[in-house]
C-alpha positions in Angstrom: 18.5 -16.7 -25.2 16.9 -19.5 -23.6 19.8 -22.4 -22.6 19.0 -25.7 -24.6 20.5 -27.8 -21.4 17.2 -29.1 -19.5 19.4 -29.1 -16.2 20.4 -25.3 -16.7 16.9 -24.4 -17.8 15.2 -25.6 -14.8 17.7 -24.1 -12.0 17.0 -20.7 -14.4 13.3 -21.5 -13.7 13.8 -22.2 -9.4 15.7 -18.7 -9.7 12.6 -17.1 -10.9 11.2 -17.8 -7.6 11.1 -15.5 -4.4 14.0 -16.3 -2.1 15.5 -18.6 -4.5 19.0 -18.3 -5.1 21.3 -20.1 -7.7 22.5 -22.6 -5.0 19.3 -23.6 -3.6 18.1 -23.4 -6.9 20.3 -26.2 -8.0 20.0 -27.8 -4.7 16.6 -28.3 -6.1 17.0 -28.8 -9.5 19.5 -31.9 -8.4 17.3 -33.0 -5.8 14.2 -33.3 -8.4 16.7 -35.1 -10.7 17.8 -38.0 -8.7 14.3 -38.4 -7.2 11.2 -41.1 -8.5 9.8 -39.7 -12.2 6.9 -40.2 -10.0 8.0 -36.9 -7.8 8.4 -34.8 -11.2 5.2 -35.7 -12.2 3.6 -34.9 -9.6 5.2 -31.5 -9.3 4.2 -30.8 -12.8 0.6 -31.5 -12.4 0.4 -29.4 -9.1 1.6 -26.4 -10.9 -0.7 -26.8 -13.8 -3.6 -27.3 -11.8 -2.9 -24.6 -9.4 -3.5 -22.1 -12.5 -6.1 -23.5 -14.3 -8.2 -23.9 -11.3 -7.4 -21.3 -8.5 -9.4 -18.8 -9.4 -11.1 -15.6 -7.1 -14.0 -16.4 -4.6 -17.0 -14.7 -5.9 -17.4 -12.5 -2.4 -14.3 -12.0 -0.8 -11.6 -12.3 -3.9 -9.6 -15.2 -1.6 -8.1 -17.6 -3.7 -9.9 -20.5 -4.1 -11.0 -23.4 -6.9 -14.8 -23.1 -6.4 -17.1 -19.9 -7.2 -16.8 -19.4 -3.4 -14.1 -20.0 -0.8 -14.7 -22.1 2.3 -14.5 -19.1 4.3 -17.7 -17.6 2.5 -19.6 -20.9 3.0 -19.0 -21.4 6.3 -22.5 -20.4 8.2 -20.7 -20.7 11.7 -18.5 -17.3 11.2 -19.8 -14.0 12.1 -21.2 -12.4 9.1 -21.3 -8.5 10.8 -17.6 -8.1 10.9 -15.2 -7.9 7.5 -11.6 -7.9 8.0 -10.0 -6.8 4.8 -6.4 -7.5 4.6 -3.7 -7.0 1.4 -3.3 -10.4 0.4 -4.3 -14.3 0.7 -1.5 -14.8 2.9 -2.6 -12.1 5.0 -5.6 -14.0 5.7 -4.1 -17.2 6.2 -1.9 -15.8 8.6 -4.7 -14.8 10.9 -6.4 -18.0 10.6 -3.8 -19.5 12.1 -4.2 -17.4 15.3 -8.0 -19.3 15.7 -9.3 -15.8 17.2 -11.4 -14.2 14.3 -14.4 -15.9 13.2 -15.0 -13.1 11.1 -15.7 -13.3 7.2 -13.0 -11.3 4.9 -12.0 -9.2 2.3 -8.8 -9.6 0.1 -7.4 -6.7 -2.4 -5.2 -8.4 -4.1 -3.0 -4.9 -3.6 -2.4 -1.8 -2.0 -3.2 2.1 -2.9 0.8 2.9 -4.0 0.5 6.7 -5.5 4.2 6.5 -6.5 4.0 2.8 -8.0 1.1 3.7 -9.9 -1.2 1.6 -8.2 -4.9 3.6 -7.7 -7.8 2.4 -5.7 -9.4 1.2 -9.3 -6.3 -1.3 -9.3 -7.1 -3.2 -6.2 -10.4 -5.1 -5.3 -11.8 -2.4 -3.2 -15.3 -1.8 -6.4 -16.0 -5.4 -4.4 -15.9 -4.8 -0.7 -18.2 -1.4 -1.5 -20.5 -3.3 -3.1 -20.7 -6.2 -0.3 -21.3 -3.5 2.3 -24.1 -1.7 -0.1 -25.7 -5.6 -0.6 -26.8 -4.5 3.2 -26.0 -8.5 4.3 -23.8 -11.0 4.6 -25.2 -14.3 5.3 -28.3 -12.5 6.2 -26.9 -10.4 8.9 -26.2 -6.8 8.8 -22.3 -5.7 8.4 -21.2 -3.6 11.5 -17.8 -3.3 11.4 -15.0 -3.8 8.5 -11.4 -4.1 10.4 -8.6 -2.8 7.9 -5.9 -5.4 8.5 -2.9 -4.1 5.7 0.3 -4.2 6.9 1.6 -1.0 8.7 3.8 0.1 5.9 3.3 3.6 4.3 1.3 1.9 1.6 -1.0 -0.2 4.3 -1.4 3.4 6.0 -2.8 5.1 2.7 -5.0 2.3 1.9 -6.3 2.2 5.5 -7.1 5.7 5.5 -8.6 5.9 2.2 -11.0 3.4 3.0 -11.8 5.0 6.1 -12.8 8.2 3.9 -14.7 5.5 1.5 -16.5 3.8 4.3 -17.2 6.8 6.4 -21.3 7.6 5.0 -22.0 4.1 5.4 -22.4 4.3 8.9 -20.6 0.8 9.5 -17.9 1.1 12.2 -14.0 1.2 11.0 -11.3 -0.5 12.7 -7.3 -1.2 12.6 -5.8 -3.8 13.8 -3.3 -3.0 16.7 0.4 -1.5 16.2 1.7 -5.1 18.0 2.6 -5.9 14.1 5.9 -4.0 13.7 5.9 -1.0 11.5 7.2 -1.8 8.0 6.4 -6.2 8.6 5.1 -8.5 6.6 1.3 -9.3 8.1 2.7 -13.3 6.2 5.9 -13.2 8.7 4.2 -12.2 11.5 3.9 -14.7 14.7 0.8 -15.8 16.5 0.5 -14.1 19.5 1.5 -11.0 17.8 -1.4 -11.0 15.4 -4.0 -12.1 17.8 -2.6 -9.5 20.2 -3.0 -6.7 16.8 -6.8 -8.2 16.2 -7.7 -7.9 20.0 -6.4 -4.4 20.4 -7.8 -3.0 17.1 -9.3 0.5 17.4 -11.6 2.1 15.5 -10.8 4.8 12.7 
């Protein structure tokens, strides 16, 4: 039963979110309350529009509020390498490390046999049919670099496309063990990941 107290209701809501326990969660919920109406507003219309707008890019599935991200549109990145990774954070965490001018691949997921989770469930039908396309940005794809995380999950997905990928003749790589086995690709620090992408190997 839903508490009728707007003060209780929203701490409930702050719960609700990853990391967020009951006292930061009020933290927040007082912090919101004694702040401008401005502030609330704001914060309202943010969340709205972040999901009636962000939406999947048309190529790569990243997040984005167009048809395509600005990834996909930029003509300066190196259309013959795809680095697919699990999720958008993934991929924003090796943009920060400046050292892959690559394009990408996000799935949204990873093959989890004893969650349930199949390769049908993640956006890998996309990424085969990019590669079959022949192009990207009118240059030929030569090498996809499988950048999951190295968890047991990451491993099976990595393989699998390996075993997917392998007739296609395009080279397969993963990214280096620098990323510690069982981490988070999101909680991972610079050099570390541009270390991983330097020292990839191939399949």
């Amino acid at each position: 039963m839903k508490s009728r107290d707007p003060i209780t209701r929203l701490v409930n809501a702050f719960r609700k979110l990853p990391g967020i326990g009951e006292r930061t969660a009020t933290r927040l919920t007082f912090f919101v309350l004694h702040e401008s109406e401005e502030l609330s507003q704001e914060l309202a219309q943010a969340l709205i529009e972040v999901k009636e707008q962000v939406g999947l890019c048309d190529r790569c599935c990243n997040l984005t509020d167009g048809t395509q991200c600005s990834i996909c549109a930029d003509t300066r990145r190196d259309g013959s390498v795809i680095c697919v990774v699990e999720r958008t954070q993934d991929l924003r965490a090796i943009e920060r490390t400046g050292d892959f001018r690559g394009h990408y691949h996000v799935l949204h997921g990873l093959i989890s046999p004893l969650d349930g989770i199949g390769p049908d469930d993640i956006h890998l039908r996309e990424l085969i049919l990019r590669l079959q396309q022949g192009s990207e940005d009118q240059q030929m794809v030569e090498e996809v670099i499988v950048a999951t995380s190295p968890s047991v999950d990451g491993e099976a997905t990595a393989l699998y496309l390996q075993r997917l990928l392998q007739p296609m003749a395009i080279k397969v790589s993963r990214i280096a063990s620098g990323v510690p086995i069982g981490g988070d690709l999101e909680y991972t620090d610079r050099v570390t990941l541009a270390r991983a992408l330097a020292q990839r190997h191939e399949m």
